[in-house]
MARMIZA-373375 format. One line per 4 residues: number of its first residue (from 1); their letters; for each residue z, y, x of N, C-alpha, C. Coordinates in steps of 0.1 Angstrom, whole numbers. Layout:
BEGIN
NUM) a) Z,Y,X,Z,Y,X,Z,Y,X ~ ...
This chain:
BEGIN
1) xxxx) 1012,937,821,1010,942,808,996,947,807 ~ 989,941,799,975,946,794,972,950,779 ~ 964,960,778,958,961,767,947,967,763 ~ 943,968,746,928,978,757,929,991,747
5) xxxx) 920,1001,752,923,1013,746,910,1022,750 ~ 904,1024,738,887,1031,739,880,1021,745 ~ 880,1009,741,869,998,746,868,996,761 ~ 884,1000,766,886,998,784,900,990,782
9) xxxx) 900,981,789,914,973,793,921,979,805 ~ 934,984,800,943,993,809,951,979,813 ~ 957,980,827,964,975,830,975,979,837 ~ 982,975,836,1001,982,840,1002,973,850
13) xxxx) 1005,981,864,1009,972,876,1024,981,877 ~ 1035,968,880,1047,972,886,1044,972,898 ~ 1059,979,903,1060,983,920,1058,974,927 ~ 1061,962,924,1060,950,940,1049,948,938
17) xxxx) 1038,949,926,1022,947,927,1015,959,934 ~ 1016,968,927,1014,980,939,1015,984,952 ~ 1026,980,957,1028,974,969,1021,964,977 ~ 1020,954,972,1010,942,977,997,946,973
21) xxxx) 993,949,968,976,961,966,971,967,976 ~ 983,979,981,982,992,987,985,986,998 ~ 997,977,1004,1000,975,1016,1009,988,1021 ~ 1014,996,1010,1023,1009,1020,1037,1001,1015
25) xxxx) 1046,1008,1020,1060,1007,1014,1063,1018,1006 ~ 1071,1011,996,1082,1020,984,1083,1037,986 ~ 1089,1038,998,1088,1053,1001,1078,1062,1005 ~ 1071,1056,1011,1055,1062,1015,1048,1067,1004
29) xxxx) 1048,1055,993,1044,1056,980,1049,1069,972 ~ 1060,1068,973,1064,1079,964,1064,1092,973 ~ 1066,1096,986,1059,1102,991,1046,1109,988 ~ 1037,1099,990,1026,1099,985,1023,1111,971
33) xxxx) 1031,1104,967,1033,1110,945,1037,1121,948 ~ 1045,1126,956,1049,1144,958,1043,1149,964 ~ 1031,1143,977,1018,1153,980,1013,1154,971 ~ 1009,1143,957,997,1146,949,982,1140,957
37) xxxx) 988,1128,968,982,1119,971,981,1104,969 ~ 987,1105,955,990,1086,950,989,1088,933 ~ 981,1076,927,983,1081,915,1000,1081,911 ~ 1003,1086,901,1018,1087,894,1018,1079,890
41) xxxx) 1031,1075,885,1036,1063,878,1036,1072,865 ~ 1036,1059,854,1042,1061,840,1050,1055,834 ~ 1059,1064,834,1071,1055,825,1072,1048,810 ~ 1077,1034,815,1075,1025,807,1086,1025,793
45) xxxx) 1095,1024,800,1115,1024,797,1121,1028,801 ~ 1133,1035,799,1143,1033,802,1141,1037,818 ~ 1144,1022,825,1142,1023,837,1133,1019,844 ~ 1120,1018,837,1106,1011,842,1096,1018,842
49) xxxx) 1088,1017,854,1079,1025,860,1067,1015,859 ~ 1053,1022,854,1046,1013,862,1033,1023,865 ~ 1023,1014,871,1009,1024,876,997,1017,870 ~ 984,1031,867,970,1026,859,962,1014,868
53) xxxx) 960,1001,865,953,993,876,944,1006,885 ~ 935,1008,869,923,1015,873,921,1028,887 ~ 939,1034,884,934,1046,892,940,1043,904 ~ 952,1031,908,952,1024,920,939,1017,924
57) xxxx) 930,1014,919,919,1004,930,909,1020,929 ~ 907,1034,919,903,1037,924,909,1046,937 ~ 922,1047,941,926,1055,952,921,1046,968 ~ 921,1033,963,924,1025,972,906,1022,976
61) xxxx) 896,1030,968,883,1027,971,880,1039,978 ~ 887,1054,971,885,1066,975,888,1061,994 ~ 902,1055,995,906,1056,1014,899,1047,1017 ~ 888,1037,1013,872,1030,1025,865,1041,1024
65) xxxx) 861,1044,1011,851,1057,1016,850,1062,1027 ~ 867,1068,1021,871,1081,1033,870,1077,1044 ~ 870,1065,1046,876,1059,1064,862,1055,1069 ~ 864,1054,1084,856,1048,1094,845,1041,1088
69) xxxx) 851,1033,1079,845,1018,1075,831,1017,1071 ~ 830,1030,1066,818,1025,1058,805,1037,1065 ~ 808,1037,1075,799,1052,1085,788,1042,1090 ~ 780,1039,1088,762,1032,1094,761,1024,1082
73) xxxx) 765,1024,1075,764,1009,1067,762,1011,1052 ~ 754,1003,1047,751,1004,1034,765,998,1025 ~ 774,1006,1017,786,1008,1010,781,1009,996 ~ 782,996,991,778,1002,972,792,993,967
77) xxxx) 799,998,954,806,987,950,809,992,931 ~ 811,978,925,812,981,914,829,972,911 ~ 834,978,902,847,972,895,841,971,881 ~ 848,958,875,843,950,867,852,942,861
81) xxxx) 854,936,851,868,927,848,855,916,839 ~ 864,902,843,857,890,842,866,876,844 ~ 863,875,827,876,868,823,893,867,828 ~ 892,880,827,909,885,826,908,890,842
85) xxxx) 899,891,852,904,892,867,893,901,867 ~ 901,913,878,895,921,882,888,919,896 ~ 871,923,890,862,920,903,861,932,908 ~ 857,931,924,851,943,930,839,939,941
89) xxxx) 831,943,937,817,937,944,812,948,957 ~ 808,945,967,800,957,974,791,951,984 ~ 782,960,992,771,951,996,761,946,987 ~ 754,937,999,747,929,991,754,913,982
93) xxxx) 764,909,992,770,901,991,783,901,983 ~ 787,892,975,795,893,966,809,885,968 ~ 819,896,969,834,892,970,843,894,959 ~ 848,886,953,855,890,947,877,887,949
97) xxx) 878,898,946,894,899,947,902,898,934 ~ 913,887,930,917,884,918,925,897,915 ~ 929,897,906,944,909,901,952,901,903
């Protein structure tokens, strides 16, 4: 589900995308949501849940930061959306990862 709202395209990721994003499992996740360490879901329906692309890739940029990874090394990255797929660039060198 996409749409845009203040001249930004929100995107609605369900659980099994989230999951395959983040790489945790279901319970971790929601774990996660009662430290106040995972963005929250918002409810869709009824019985549907889903999460902001935006504040999943930014949690998921917040834990490289945080981590080992980027300690000697030049770390720059920009998120971007380009023709419907979300890019994320860093370095000098340019990667990009689909949604």
């Amino acid at each position: 589900m996409q749409t845009k709202k203040g001249g930004y395209n929100l995107r609605i990721l369900r659980m099994d995308q989230v999951l395959e994003r983040v790489g945790l499992g279901k319970s971790t996740i929601y774990e996660r949501i009662k430290e106040g360490t995972f963005p929250r879901q918002i409810k869709l329906g009824q019985r549907a849940v889903g999460w902001l692309e935006h504040e999943v890739d930014a949690w998921l940029l917040s834990c490289i930061e945080n981590s080992g990874f980027v300690e000697g090394r030049l770390f720059s990255h920009t998120i971007y959306e380009q023709d419907g797929k979300t890019i994320l660039t860093r370095g000098e060198g340019r990667k990009a990862w689909e949604s």
